[in-house]
Backbone of each chain as ProteinMPNN parsed JSONL, in Angstrom:
{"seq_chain_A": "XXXXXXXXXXXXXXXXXXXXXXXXXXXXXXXXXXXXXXXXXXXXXXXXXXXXXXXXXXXXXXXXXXXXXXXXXXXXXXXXXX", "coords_chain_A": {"N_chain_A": [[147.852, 108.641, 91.879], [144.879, 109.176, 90.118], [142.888, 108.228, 87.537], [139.406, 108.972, 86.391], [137.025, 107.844, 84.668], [134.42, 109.036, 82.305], [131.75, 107.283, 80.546], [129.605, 107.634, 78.169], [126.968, 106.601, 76.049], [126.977, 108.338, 72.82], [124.715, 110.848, 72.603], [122.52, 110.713, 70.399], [122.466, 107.648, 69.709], [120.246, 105.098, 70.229], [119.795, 103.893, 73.381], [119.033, 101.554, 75.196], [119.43, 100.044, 77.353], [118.826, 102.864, 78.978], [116.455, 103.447, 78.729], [115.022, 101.485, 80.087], [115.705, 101.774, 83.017], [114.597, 103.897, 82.844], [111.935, 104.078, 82.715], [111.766, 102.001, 85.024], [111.991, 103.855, 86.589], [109.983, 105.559, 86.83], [108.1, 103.034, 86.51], [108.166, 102.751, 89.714], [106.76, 105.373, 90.681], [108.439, 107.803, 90.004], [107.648, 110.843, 89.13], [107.952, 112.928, 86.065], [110.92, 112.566, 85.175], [112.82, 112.892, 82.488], [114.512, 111.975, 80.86], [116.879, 109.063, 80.643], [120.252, 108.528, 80.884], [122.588, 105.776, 80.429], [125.773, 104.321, 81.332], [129.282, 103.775, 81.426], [131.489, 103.186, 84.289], [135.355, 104.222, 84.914], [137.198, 103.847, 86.531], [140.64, 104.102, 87.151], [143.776, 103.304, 89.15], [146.492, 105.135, 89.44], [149.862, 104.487, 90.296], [153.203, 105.2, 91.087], [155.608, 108.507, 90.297], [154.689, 111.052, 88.257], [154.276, 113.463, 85.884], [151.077, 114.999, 86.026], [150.204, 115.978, 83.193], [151.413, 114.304, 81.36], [150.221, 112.122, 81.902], [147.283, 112.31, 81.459], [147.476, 112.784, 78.845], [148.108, 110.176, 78.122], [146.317, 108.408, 79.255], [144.489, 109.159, 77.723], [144.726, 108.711, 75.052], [144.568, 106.286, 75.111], [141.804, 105.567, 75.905], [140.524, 106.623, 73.406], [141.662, 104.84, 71.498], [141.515, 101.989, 72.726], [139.111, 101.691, 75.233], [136.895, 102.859, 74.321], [134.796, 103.127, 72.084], [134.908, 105.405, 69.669], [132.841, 105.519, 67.839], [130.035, 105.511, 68.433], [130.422, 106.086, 71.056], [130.581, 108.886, 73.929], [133.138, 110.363, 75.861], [134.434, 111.26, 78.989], [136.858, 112.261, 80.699], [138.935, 112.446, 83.951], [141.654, 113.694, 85.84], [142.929, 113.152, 88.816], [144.773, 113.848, 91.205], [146.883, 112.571, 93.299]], "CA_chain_A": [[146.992, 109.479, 91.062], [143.38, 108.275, 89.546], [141.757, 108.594, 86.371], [138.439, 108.613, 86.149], [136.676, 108.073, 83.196], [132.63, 108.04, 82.739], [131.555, 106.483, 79.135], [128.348, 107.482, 77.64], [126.19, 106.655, 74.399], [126.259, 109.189, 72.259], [123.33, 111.264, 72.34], [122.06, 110.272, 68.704], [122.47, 106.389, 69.603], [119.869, 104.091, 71.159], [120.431, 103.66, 74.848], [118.174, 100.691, 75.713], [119.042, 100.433, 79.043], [118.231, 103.95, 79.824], [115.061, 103.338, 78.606], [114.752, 100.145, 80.821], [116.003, 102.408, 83.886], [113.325, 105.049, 83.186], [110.414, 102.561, 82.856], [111.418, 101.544, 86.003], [111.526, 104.755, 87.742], [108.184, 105.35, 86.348], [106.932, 102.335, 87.49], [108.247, 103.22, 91.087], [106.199, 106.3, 91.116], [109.064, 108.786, 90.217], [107.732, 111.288, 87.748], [109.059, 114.204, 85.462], [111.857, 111.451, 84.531], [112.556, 112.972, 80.572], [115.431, 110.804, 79.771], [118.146, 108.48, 81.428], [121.588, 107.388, 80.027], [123.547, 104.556, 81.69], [126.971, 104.787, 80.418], [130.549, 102.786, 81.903], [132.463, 104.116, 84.821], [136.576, 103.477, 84.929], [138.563, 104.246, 88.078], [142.179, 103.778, 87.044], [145.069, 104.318, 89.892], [147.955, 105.068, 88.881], [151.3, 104.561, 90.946], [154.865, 106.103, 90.666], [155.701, 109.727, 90.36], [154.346, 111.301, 87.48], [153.167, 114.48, 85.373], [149.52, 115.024, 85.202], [149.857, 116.348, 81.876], [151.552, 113.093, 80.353], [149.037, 110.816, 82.463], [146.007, 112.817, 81.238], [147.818, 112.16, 77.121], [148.439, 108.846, 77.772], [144.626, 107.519, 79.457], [143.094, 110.092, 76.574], [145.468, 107.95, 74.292], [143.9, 104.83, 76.016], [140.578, 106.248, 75.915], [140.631, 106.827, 71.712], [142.134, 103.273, 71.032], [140.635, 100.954, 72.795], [138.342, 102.015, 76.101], [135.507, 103.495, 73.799], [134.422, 103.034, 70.694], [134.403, 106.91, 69.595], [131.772, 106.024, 66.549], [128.829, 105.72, 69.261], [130.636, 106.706, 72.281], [130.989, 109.985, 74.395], [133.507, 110.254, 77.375], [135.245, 112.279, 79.747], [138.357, 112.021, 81.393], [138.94, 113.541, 84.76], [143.254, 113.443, 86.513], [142.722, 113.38, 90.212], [145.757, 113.81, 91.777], [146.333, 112.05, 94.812]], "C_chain_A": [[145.915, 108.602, 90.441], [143.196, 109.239, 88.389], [140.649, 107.887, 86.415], [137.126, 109.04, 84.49], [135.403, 107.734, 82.911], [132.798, 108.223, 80.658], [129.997, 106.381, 78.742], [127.883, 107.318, 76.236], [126.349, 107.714, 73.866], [124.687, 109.69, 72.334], [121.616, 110.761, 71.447], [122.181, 108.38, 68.932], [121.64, 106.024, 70.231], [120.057, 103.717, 72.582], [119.334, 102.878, 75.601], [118.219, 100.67, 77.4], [118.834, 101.607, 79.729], [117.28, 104.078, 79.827], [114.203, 102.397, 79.546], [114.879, 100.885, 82.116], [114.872, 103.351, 83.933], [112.013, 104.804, 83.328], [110.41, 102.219, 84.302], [111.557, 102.36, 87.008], [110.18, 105.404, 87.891], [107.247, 104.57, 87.16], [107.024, 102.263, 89.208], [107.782, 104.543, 91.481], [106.99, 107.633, 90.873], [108.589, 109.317, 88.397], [108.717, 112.954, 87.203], [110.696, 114.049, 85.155], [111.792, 111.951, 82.667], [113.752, 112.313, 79.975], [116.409, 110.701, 81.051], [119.222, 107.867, 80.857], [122.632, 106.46, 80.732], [124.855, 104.475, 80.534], [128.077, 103.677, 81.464], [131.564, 103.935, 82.935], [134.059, 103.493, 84.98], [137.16, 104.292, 85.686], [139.611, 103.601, 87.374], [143.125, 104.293, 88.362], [146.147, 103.779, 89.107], [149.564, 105.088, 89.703], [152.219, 105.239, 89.597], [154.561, 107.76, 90.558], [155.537, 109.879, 88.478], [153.889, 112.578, 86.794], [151.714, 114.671, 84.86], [149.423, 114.667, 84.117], [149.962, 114.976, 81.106], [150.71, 112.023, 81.17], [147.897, 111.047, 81.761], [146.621, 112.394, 79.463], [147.618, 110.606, 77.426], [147.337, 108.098, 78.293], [144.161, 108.389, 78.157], [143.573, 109.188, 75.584], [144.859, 106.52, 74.255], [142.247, 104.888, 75.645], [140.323, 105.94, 73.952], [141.099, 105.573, 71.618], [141.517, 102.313, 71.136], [139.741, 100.494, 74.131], [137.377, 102.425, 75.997], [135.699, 103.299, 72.453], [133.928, 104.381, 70.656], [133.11, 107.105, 68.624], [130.296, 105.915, 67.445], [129.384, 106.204, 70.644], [130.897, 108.036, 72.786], [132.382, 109.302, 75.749], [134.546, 111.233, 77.52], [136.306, 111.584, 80.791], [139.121, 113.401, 82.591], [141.107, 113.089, 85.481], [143.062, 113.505, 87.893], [144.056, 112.938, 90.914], [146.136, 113.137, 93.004], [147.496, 112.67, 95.974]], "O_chain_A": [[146.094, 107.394, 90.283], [143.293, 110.462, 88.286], [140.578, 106.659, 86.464], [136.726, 109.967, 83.785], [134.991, 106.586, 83.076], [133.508, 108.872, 79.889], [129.287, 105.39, 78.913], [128.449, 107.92, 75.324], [125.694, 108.525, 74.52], [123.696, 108.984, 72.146], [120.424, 110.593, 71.703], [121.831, 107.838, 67.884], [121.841, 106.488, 71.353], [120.904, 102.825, 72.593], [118.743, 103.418, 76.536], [117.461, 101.062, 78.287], [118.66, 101.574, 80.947], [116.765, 104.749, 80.721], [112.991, 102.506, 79.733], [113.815, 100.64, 82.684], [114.26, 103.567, 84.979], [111.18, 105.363, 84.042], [109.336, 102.116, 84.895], [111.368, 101.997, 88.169], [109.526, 105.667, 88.9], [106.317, 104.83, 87.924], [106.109, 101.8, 89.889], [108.25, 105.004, 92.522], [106.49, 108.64, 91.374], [108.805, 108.86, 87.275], [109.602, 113.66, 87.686], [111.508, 114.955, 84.962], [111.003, 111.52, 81.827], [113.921, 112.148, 78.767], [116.7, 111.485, 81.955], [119.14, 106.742, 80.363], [123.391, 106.817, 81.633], [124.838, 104.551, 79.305], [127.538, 102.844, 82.193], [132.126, 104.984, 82.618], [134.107, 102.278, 85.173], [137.582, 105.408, 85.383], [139.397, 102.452, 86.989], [143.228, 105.495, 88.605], [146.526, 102.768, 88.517], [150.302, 106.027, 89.401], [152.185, 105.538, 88.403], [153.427, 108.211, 90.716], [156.045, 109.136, 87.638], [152.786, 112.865, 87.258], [151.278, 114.555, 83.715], [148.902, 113.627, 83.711], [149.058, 114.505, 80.416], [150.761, 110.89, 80.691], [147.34, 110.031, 81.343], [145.929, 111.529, 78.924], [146.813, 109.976, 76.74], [147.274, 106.97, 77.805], [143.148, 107.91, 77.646], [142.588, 108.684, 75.045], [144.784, 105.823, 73.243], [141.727, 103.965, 75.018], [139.908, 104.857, 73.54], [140.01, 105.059, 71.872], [140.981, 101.682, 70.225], [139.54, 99.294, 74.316], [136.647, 102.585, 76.974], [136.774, 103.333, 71.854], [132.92, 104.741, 71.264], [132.465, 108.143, 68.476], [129.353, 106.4, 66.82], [128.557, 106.783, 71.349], [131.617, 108.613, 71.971], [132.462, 108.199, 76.29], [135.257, 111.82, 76.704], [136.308, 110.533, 81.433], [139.563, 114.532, 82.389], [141.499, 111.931, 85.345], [143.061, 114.73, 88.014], [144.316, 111.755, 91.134], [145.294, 113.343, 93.879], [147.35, 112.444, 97.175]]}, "seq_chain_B": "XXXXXXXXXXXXXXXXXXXXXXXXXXXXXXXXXXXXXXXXXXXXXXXXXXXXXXXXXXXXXXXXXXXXXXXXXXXXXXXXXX", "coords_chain_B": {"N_chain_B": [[117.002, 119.392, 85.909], [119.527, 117.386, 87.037], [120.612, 113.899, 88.182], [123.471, 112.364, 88.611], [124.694, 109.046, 88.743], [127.225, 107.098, 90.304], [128.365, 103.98, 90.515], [129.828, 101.55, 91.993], [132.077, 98.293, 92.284], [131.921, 97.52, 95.799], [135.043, 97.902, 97.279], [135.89, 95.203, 98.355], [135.228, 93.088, 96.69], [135.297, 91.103, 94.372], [136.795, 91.819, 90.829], [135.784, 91.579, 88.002], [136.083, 92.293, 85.544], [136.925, 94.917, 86.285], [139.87, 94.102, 86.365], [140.504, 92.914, 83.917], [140.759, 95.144, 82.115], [142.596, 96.352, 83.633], [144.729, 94.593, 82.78], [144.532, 94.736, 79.406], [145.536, 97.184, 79.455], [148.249, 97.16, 80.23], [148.743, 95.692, 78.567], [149.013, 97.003, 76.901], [151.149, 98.781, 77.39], [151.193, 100.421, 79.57], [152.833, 101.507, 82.117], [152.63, 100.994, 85.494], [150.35, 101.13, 86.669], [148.098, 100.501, 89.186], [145.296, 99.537, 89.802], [142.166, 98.994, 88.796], [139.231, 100.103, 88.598], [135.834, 99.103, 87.425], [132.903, 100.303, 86.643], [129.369, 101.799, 86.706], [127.42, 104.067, 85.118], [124.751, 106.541, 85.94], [122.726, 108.863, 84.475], [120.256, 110.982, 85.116], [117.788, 112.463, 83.903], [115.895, 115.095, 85.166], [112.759, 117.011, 84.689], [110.188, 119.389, 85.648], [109.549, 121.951, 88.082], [111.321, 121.605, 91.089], [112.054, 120.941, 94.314], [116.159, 121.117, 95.149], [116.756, 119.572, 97.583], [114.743, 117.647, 97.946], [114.648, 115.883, 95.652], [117.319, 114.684, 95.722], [116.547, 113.259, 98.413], [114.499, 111.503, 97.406], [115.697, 110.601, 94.576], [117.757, 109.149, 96.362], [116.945, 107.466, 97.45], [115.699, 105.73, 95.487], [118.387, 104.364, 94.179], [119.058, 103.043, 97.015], [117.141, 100.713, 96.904], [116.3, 99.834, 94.175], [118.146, 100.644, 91.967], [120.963, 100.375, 92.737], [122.812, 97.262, 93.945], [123.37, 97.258, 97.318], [124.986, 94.806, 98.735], [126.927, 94.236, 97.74], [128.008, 96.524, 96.045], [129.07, 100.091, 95.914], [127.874, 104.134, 95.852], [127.957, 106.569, 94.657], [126.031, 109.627, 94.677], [125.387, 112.649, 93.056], [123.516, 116.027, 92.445], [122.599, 117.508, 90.053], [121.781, 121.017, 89.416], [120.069, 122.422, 87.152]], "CA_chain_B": [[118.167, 119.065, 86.518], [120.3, 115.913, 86.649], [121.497, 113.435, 89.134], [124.667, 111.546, 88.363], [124.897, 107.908, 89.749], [127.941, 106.522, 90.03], [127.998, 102.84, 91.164], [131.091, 100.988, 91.902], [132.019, 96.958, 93.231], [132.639, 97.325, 97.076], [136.703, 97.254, 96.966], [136.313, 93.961, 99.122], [134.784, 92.488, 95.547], [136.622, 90.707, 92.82], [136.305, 92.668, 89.971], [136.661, 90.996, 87.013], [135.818, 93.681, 84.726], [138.403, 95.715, 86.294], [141.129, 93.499, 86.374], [140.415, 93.076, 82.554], [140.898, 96.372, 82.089], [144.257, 96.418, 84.014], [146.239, 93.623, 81.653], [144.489, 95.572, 78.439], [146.555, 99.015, 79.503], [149.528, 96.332, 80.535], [149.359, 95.178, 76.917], [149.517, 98.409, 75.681], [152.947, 99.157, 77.107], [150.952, 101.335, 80.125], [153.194, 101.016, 83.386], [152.142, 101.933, 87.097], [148.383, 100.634, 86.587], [148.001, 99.638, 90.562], [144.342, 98.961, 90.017], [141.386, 99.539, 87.71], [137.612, 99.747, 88.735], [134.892, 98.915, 86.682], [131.549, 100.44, 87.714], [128.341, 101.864, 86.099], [127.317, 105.465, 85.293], [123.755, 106.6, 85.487], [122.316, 110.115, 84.303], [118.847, 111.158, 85.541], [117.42, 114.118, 83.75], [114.35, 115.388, 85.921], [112.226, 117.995, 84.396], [109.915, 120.329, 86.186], [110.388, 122.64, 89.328], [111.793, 120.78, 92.682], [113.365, 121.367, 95.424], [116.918, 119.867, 95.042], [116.545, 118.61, 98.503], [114.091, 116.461, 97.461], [115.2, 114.992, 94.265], [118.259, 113.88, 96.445], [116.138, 111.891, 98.681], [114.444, 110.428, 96.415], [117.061, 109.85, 93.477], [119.046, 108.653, 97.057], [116.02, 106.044, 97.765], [116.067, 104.937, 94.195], [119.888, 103.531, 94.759], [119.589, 101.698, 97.435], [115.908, 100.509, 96.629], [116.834, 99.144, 92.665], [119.249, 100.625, 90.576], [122.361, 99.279, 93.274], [122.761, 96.063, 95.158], [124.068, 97.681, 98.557], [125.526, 94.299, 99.335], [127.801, 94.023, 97.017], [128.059, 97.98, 95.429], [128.608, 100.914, 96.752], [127.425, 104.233, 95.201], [127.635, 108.21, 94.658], [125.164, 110.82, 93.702], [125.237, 114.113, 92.691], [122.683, 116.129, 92.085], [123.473, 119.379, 88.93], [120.666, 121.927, 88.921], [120.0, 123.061, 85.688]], "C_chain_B": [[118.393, 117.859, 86.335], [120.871, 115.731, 87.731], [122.112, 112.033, 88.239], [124.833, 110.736, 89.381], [125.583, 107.062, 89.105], [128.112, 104.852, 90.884], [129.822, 101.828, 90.854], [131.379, 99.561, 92.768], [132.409, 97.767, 94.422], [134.488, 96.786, 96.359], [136.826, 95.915, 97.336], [135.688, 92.522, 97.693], [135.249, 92.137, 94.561], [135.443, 91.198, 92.325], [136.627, 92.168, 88.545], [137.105, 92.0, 85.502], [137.132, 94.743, 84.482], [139.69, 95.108, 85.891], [141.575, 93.084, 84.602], [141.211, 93.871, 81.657], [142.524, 96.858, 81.895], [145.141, 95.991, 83.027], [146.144, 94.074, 80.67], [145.627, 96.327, 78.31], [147.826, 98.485, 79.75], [149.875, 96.356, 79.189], [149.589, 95.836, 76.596], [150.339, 99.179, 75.986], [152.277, 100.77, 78.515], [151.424, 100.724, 81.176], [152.605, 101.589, 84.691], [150.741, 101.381, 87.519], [148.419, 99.804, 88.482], [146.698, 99.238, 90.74], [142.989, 99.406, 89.132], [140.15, 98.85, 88.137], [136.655, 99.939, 88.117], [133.466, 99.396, 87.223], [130.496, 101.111, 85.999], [127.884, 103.356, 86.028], [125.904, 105.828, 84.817], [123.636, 108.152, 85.362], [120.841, 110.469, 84.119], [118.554, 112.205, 84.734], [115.993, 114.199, 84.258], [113.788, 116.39, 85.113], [111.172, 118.567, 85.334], [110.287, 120.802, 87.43], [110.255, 121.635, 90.421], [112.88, 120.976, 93.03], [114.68, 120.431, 95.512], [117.056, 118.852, 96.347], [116.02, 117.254, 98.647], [114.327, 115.615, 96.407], [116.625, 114.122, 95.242], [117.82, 113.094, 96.803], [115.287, 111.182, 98.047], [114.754, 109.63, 95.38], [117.57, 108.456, 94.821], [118.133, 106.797, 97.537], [115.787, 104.761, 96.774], [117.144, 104.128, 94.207], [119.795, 102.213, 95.681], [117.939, 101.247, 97.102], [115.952, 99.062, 95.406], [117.7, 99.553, 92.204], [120.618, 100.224, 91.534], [121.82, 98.417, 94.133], [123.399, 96.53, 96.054], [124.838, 96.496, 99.003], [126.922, 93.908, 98.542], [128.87, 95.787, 96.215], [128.347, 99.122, 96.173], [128.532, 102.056, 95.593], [127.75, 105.733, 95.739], [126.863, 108.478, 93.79], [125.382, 112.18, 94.112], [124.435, 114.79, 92.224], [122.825, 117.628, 91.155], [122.244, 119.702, 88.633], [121.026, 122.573, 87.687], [119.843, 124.515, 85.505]], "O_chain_B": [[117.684, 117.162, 85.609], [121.483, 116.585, 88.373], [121.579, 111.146, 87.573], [125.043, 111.083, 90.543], [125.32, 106.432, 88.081], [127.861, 104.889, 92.088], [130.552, 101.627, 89.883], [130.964, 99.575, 93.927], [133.19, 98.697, 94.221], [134.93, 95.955, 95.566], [137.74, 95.279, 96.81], [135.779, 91.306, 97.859], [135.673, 92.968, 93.759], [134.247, 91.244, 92.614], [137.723, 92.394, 88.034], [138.102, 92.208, 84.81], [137.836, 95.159, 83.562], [140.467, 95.664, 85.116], [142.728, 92.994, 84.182], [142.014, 93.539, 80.786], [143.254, 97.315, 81.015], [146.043, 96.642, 82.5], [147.258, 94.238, 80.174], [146.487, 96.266, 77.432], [148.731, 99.287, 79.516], [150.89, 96.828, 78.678], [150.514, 95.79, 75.784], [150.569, 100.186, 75.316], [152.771, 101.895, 78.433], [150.932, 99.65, 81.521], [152.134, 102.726, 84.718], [150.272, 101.297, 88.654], [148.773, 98.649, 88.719], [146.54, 98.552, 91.75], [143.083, 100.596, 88.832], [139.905, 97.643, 88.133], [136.342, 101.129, 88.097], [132.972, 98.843, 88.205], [130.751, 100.968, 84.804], [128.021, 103.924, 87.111], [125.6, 105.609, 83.644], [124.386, 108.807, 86.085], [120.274, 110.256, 83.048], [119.335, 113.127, 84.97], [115.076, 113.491, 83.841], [114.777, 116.884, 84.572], [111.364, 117.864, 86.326], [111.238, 120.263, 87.997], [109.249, 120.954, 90.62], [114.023, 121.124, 92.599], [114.568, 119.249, 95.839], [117.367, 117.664, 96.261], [116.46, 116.218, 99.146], [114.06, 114.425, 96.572], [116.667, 112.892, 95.264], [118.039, 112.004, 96.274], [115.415, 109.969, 98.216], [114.392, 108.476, 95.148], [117.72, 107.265, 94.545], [118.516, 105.653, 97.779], [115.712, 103.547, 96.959], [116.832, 102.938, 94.253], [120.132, 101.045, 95.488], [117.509, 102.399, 97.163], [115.752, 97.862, 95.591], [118.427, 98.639, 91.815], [121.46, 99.645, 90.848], [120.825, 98.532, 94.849], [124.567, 96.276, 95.761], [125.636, 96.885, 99.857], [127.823, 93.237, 99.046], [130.077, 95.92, 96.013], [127.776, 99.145, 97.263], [128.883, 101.693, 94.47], [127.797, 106.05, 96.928], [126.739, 108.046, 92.644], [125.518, 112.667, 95.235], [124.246, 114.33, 91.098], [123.144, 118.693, 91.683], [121.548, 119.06, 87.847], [122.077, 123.117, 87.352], [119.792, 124.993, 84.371]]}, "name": "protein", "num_of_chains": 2, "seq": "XXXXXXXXXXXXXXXXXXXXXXXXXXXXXXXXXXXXXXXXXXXXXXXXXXXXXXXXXXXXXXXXXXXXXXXXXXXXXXXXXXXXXXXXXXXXXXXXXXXXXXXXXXXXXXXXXXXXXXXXXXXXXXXXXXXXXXXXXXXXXXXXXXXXXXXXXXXXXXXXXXXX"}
Protein backbone atom coordinates (compact mmCIF):
# COMPACT_ATOMS: atom_id res chain seq x y z
CA UNK A 1 0.00 0.00 0.00
CA UNK A 2 1.35 3.80 -0.74
CA UNK A 3 0.77 7.00 0.76
CA UNK A 4 1.05 9.79 -1.02
CA UNK A 5 1.37 12.97 0.36
CA UNK A 6 1.74 16.49 -1.66
CA UNK A 7 2.91 19.50 0.81
CA UNK A 8 2.04 22.97 -0.07
CA UNK A 9 2.65 26.64 1.36
CA UNK A 10 -0.14 27.86 2.67
CA UNK A 11 -1.89 30.16 0.53
CA UNK A 12 -1.26 33.36 2.82
CA UNK A 13 2.64 32.49 2.99
CA UNK A 14 5.37 33.64 0.61
CA UNK A 15 6.23 30.98 -1.90
CA UNK A 16 9.50 32.27 -3.43
CA UNK A 17 10.11 29.58 -5.50
CA UNK A 18 6.82 29.77 -7.18
CA UNK A 19 7.58 33.03 -7.99
CA UNK A 20 11.05 31.96 -9.39
CA UNK A 21 9.10 29.12 -11.45
CA UNK A 22 6.67 31.68 -12.91
CA UNK A 23 9.37 34.21 -13.96
CA UNK A 24 10.69 31.53 -15.69
CA UNK A 25 7.74 30.40 -17.53
CA UNK A 26 7.30 33.91 -18.50
CA UNK A 27 10.55 34.23 -19.64
CA UNK A 28 10.02 31.02 -21.85
CA UNK A 29 7.19 32.65 -23.59
CA UNK A 30 4.33 30.89 -21.60
CA UNK A 31 1.67 33.44 -20.85
CA UNK A 32 -1.64 33.74 -18.74
CA UNK A 33 0.68 32.06 -15.90
CA UNK A 34 -1.42 33.87 -12.61
CA UNK A 35 0.33 32.04 -9.92
CA UNK A 36 2.57 28.88 -9.25
CA UNK A 37 3.12 26.96 -5.93
CA UNK A 38 5.94 24.39 -5.62
CA UNK A 39 5.21 22.41 -2.63
CA UNK A 40 7.02 18.65 -1.36
CA UNK A 41 5.91 15.37 -2.76
CA UNK A 42 6.14 12.01 -0.31
CA UNK A 43 5.60 8.54 -1.75
CA UNK A 44 5.57 6.26 1.28
CA UNK A 45 5.13 2.24 0.64
CA UNK A 46 3.97 0.53 3.02
CA UNK A 47 4.41 -3.38 3.45
CA UNK A 48 2.50 -6.07 5.52
CA UNK A 49 -1.20 -6.56 5.65
CA UNK A 50 -3.00 -3.75 6.87
CA UNK A 51 -6.30 -1.54 7.31
CA UNK A 52 -6.49 1.48 5.21
CA UNK A 53 -8.27 3.21 7.81
CA UNK A 54 -5.43 2.76 10.56
CA UNK A 55 -2.66 3.51 7.78
CA UNK A 56 -4.49 6.67 6.63
CA UNK A 57 -4.57 7.68 11.06
CA UNK A 58 -1.28 6.79 11.46
CA UNK A 59 0.63 8.84 8.10
CA UNK A 60 -2.13 11.79 9.05
CA UNK A 61 -0.56 11.26 12.60
CA UNK A 62 2.90 11.48 10.83
CA UNK A 63 1.82 14.20 8.72
CA UNK A 64 0.69 16.68 11.97
CA UNK A 65 3.96 15.88 13.99
CA UNK A 66 6.62 16.02 12.09
CA UNK A 67 6.24 15.88 7.95
CA UNK A 68 4.76 19.53 7.85
CA UNK A 69 4.91 22.26 9.74
CA UNK A 70 0.95 22.93 9.96
CA UNK A 71 1.68 26.86 10.96
CA UNK A 72 2.63 27.60 7.13
CA UNK A 73 1.87 24.34 5.65
CA UNK A 74 -1.11 22.80 3.64
CA UNK A 75 -1.24 19.00 2.73
CA UNK A 76 -3.09 16.18 1.54
CA UNK A 77 -2.93 12.71 2.12
CA UNK A 78 -4.04 10.22 -0.44
CA UNK A 79 -4.14 5.72 0.73
CA UNK A 80 -3.54 3.93 -2.49
CA UNK A 81 -4.05 0.56 -2.01
CA UNK A 82 -1.97 -1.71 -3.78
CA UNK B 1 -7.20 25.82 -15.01
CA UNK B 2 -4.28 24.03 -13.33
CA UNK B 3 -1.63 21.58 -14.18
CA UNK B 4 -0.18 19.50 -11.38
CA UNK B 5 3.57 18.49 -11.74
CA UNK B 6 4.67 15.88 -9.94
CA UNK B 7 8.45 15.15 -10.19
CA UNK B 8 10.06 12.23 -8.65
CA UNK B 9 14.12 10.69 -8.48
CA UNK B 10 14.21 7.90 -11.21
CA UNK B 11 13.86 4.71 -8.72
CA UNK B 12 17.43 3.73 -10.11
CA UNK B 13 18.56 7.09 -7.94
CA UNK B 14 19.77 7.25 -4.41
CA UNK B 15 17.50 9.21 -2.67
CA UNK B 16 18.72 10.69 0.16
CA UNK B 17 15.85 12.74 1.02
CA UNK B 18 13.80 9.73 0.97
CA UNK B 19 15.72 7.50 2.88
CA UNK B 20 15.70 10.36 5.55
CA UNK B 21 12.34 10.25 5.66
CA UNK B 22 12.22 6.40 6.11
CA UNK B 23 14.47 6.23 9.61
CA UNK B 24 12.30 9.56 10.79
CA UNK B 25 8.84 7.26 10.60
CA UNK B 26 11.32 4.26 11.99
CA UNK B 27 12.00 6.56 14.94
CA UNK B 28 8.63 7.18 15.47
CA UNK B 29 7.74 3.58 16.25
CA UNK B 30 6.19 3.37 12.32
CA UNK B 31 6.72 -0.38 11.12
CA UNK B 32 6.41 -1.76 7.42
CA UNK B 33 7.99 1.56 5.82
CA UNK B 34 9.54 -0.51 2.62
CA UNK B 35 10.50 2.75 1.00
CA UNK B 36 9.92 6.49 0.98
CA UNK B 37 10.22 8.90 -2.09
CA UNK B 38 11.04 12.31 -1.93
CA UNK B 39 10.00 14.37 -4.98
CA UNK B 40 8.70 17.91 -5.83
CA UNK B 41 5.15 19.21 -6.39
CA UNK B 42 4.41 21.95 -8.83
CA UNK B 43 0.93 23.82 -9.33
CA UNK B 44 0.41 25.85 -12.53
CA UNK B 45 -2.61 28.07 -12.44
CA UNK B 46 -3.27 29.23 -16.18
CA UNK B 47 -5.83 31.85 -16.66
CA UNK B 48 -7.67 32.63 -19.82
CA UNK B 49 -9.58 30.37 -22.41
CA UNK B 50 -7.44 27.23 -23.92
CA UNK B 51 -7.81 24.33 -25.26
CA UNK B 52 -6.74 21.72 -22.61
CA UNK B 53 -5.00 19.94 -25.36
CA UNK B 54 -2.78 22.53 -25.63
CA UNK B 55 -1.86 23.56 -22.21
CA UNK B 56 -0.78 19.80 -21.94
CA UNK B 57 1.69 20.16 -24.63
CA UNK B 58 3.00 22.87 -23.60
CA UNK B 59 2.92 22.53 -19.63
CA UNK B 60 4.38 18.80 -21.09
CA UNK B 61 7.35 20.80 -23.01
CA UNK B 62 7.96 22.90 -19.98
CA UNK B 63 9.04 19.50 -17.94
CA UNK B 64 11.23 18.14 -19.92
CA UNK B 65 12.67 21.57 -21.26
CA UNK B 66 13.40 23.20 -17.36
CA UNK B 67 11.42 22.51 -14.53
CA UNK B 68 12.79 18.41 -14.60
CA UNK B 69 16.18 16.96 -15.32
CA UNK B 70 14.90 13.88 -17.50
CA UNK B 71 18.19 12.24 -16.70
CA UNK B 72 17.93 11.81 -13.48
CA UNK B 73 13.80 12.55 -12.72
CA UNK B 74 11.02 11.32 -13.93
CA UNK B 75 7.66 13.20 -13.95
CA UNK B 76 3.65 13.36 -14.06
CA UNK B 77 1.19 15.91 -15.19
CA UNK B 78 -2.20 16.46 -14.89
CA UNK B 79 -4.01 18.87 -16.25
CA UNK B 80 -7.71 20.12 -13.83
CA UNK B 81 -9.95 22.38 -15.90
CA UNK B 82 -11.43 24.85 -13.93
Amino acid sequence: MKARIIITPKKAVFDPQGKTVQNTLEHFGHQGISAVHVGKFLEVEISGEEDIEAVRARMDEACRRFLTNPVIEDYTLDIIPS
